[in-house]
C-alpha positions in Angstrom: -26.1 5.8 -16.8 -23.7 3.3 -16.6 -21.7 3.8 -19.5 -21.7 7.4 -19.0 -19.8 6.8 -15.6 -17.3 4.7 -17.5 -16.9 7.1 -19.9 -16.3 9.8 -17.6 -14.1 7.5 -15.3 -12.0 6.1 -18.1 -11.6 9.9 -19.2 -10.9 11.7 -16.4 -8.2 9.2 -15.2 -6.6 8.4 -18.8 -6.0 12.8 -19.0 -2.3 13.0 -20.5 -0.4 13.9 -17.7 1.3 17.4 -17.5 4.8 17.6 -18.3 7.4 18.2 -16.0 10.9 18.9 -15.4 11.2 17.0 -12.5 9.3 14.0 -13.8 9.1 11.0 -11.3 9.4 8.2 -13.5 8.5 4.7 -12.9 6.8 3.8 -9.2 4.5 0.9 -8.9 1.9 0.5 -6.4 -0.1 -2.3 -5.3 -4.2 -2.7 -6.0 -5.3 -5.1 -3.3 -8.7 -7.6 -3.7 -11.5 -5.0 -2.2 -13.4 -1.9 -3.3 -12.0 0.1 -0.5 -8.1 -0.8 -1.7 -9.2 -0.2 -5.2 -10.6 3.5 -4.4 -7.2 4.3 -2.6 -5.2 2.7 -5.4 -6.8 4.9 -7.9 -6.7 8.1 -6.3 -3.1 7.9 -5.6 -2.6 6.8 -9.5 -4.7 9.5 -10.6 -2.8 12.3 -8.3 0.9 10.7 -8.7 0.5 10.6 -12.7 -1.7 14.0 -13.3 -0.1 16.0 -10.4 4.0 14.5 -10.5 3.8 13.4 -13.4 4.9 9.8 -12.6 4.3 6.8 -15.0 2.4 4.1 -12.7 2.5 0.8 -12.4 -0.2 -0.7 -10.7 0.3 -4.3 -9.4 -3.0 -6.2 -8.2 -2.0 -8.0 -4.8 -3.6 -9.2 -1.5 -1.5 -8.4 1.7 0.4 -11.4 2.0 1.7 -11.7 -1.6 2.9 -7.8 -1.6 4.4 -8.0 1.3 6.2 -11.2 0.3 7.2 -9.7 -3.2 8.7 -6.6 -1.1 10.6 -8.9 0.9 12.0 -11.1 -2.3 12.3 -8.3 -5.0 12.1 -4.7 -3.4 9.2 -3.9 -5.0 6.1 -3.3 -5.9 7.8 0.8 -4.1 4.3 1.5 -2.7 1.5 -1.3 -0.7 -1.2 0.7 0.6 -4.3 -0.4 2.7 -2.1 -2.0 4.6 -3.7 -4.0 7.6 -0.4 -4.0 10.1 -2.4 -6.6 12.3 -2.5 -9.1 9.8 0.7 -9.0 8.1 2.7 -11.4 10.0 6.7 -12.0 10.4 8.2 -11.0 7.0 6.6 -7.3 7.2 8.0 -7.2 10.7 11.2 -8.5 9.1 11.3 -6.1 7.1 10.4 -3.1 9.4 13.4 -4.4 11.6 16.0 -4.8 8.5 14.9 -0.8 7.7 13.8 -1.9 4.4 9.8 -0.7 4.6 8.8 2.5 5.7 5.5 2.8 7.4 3.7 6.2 6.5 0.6 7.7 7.5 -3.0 6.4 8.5 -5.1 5.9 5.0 -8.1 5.0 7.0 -8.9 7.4 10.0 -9.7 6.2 12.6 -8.4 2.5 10.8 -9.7 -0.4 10.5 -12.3 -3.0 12.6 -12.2 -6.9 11.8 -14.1 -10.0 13.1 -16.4 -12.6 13.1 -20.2 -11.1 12.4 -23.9 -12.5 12.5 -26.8 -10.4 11.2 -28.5 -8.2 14.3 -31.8 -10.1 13.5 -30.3 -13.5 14.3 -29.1 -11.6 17.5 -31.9 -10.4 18.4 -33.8 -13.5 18.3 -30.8 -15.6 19.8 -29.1 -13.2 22.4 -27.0 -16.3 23.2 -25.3 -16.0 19.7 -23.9 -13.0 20.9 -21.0 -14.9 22.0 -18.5 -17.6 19.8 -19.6 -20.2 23.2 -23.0 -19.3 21.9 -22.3 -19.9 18.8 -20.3 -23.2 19.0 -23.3 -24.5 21.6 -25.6 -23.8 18.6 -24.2 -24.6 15.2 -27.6 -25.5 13.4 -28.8 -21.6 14.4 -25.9 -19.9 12.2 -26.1 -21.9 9.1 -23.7 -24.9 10.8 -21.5 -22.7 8.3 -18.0 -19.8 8.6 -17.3 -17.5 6.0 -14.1 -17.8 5.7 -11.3 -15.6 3.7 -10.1 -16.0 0.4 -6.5 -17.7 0.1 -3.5 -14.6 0.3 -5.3 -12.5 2.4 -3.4 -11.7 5.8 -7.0 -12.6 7.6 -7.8 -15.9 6.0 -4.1 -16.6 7.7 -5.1 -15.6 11.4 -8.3 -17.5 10.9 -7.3 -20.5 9.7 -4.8 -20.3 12.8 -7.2 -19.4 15.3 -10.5 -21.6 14.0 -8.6 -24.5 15.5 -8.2 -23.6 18.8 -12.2 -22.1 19.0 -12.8 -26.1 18.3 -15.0 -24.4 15.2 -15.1 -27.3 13.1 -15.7 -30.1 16.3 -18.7 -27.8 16.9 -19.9 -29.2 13.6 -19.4 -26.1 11.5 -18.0 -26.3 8.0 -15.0 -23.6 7.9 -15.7 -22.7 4.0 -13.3 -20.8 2.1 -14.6 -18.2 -0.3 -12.5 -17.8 -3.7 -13.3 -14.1 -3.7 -14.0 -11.1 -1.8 -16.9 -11.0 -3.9 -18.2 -14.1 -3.1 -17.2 -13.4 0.8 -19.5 -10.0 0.2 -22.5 -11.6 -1.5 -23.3 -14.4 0.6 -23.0 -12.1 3.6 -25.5 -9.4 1.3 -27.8 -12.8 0.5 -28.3 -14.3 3.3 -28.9 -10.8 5.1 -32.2 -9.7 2.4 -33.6 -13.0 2.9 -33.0 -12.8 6.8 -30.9 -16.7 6.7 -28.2 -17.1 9.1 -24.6 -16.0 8.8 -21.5 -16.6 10.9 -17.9 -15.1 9.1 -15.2 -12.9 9.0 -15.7 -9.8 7.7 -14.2 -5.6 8.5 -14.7 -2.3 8.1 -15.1 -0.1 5.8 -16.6 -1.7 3.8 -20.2 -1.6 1.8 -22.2 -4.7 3.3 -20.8 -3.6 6.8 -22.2 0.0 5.8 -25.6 -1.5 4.4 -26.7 -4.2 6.8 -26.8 -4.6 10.6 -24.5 -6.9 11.9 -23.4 -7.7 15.4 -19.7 -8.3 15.9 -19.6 -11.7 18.0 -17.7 -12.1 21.5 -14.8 -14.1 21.1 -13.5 -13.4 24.8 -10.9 -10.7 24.2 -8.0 -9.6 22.5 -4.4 -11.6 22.8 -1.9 -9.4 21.4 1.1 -12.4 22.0 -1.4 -14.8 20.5 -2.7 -12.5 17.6 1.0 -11.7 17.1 1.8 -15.6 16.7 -1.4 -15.8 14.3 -0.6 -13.8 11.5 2.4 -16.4 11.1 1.0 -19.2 8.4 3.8 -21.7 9.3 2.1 -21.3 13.2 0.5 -24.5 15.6 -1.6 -24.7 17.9 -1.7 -21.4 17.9 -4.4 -19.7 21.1 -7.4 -18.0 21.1 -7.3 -14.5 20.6 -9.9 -12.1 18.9 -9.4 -9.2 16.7 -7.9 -5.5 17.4 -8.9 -1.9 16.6 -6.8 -2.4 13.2 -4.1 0.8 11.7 -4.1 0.5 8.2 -1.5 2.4 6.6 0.4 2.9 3.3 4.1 1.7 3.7 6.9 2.5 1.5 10.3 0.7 0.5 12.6 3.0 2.1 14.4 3.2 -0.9 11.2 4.8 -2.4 11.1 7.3 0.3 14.5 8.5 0.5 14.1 9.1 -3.6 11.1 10.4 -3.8 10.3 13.1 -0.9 7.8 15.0 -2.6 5.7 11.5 -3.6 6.5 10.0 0.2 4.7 13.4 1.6 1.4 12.8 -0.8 1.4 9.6 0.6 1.8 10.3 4.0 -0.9 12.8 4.0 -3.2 10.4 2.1 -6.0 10.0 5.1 -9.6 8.7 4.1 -12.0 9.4 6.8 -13.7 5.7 7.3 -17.1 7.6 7.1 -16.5 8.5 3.5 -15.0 5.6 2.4 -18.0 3.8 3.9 -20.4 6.0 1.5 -17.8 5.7 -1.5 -18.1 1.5 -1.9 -21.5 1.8 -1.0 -22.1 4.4 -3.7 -20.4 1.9 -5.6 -21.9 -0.7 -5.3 -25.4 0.2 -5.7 -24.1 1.6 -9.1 -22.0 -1.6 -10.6 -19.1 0.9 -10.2 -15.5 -0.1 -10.8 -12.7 1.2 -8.6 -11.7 3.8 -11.2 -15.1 4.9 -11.0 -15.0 5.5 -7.7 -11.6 6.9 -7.4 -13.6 9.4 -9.9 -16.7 9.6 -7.6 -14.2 10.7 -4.7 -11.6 13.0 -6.6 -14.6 15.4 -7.8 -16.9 14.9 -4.8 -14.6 15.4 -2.0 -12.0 17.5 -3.6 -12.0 19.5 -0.2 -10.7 15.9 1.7 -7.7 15.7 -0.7 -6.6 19.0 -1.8 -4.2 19.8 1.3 -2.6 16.5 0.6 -0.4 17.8 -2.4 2.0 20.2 -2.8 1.5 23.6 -5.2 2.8 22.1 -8.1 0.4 18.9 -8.2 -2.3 21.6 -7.2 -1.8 23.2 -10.3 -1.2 20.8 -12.7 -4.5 19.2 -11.4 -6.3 22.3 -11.6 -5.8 21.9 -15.0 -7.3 18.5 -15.5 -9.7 18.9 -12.9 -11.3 21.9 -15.1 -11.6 20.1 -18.7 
């Protein structure tokens, strides 16, 4: 079953693309460091080489090194899954200089972020309900936070922000995962054995789909302080919790002002959380890589993406799409 997926996958997405007289060219786009990012990345590969014939560069990132590389070099011309709320000063910088353009939504309604427990642990300790609960109680969560990996715009608001909960006085080891995956699985571990678990983690996402977590109480949202947090040169930074997050694609605006037809693609490119939700869980109850996925989408849900394209990507995908 498995190889048959990745034979299919690596097919359907390696198709010679159709010829055209307009041809793109060169674009790059970034791949961030989860499933969902990956599934996004791949569509808009699939559709941009098959449907406008572009020859795509994909450039695997987390949010803080793409938006940095933007800043330094101009490229990579598209970053997409784009958590705004956690991209700090030099994406701001760059809105302000005009040198990023900020298209549509490519999660609807967006994105949610915090600090989770499993319900079970919640339901036996209310109290944990609340970070005061929590930092009261360290032995009941493991003594242990789940911490990002390093270059991801939320491992820099939590390292900012941990210190001003007094996380680690409480006696709980801050640990720093090296991967997503690691972040996933110990969340997906200690959840089938019913063990504690205190971390950051958002949505969508599979383990968030899968298991019953309760999103702890950490006393509100600070927009000044959250602001300040996404900075990593911050100190003594407040406390603040997390917002509703918009995650977007964004553009160089030299991108956009070259390539129209490509900047409305990517502007229409919405995922409905709900499906995305299904799509990494789908993968990841069958070892799927992101291509596969992108795969599992593009002929699943060809309804979702059809109106994002214009007639002439329609019909050169029509042709691949019937092989």
């Amino acid at each position: 079953m498995k190889r048959i997926m990745l034979t299919t996958a690596i097919g359907f997405l390696a198709a010679p693309a159709f010829a055209q007289d307009n041809s793109c060219g060169e674009v790059s786009i970034t791949e961030m460091n989860w499933a969902s990012a990956s599934v996004v990345t791949n569509v808009a590969n699939f559709i941009m080489e098959q449907g406008y014939g572009c020859n795509v560069s994909i450039v695997p990132s987390d949010t803080v090194p793409a938006v940095t590389s933007v800043a330094e070099n101009g490229e990579p011309d598209i970053v997409t899954e784009l958590w705004t709320n956690s991209t700090g000063e030099v994406y701001q910088r760059l809105k302000d200089e005009g040198r990023i353009t900020e298209l549509g939504e490519v999660l609807s309604p967006g994105g949610v972020e915090g600090w989770w427990i499993p319900a079970y642990l919640a339901e036996e300790h209310p109290e944990l309900k609340t970070i005061d609960g929590i930092l009261a109680n360290p032995e009941l969560v493991g003594s242990r936070f789940h911490n990002c990996p390093e270059g991801w715009g939320c491992r820099v608001v939590n390292d900012n922000i941990l210190p001003s909960f007094g996380v680690e006085e409480a006696g709980i080891e801050v640990f720093n995962h090296g991967s997503g995956e690691t972040l996933a699985t110990s969340m997906a571990s200690a959840y089938e054995s019913e063990e504690p678990w205190f971390g950051y983690y958002w949505a969508p996402t599979a383990p968030l789909g899968r298991y019953d977590m309760v999103k702890v109480d950490m006393g509100g949202y600070n927009k000044e302080v959250h602001d300040e947090a996404q900075n990593a040169d911050a100190s003594d930074v407040g406390k603040t919790g997390f917002p509703a997050a918009p995650v977007l694609t964004a553009v160089t605006t030299d991108f956009s002002e070259e390539y129209p037809d490509l900047t409305d693609f990517l502007s229409n490119m919405t995922f409905d959380v709900d499906t995305m939700n299904a799509i990494v869980a789908w993968m990841q109850d069958n070892s799927a890589s992101g291509e596969e996925g992108a795969v599992y989408f593009l002929t699943n849900y060809q309804d979702e993406w059809s109106g994002w394209i214009n007639d002439s990507a329609t019909e050169n995908l029509q042709g691949v799409l019937s092989q």
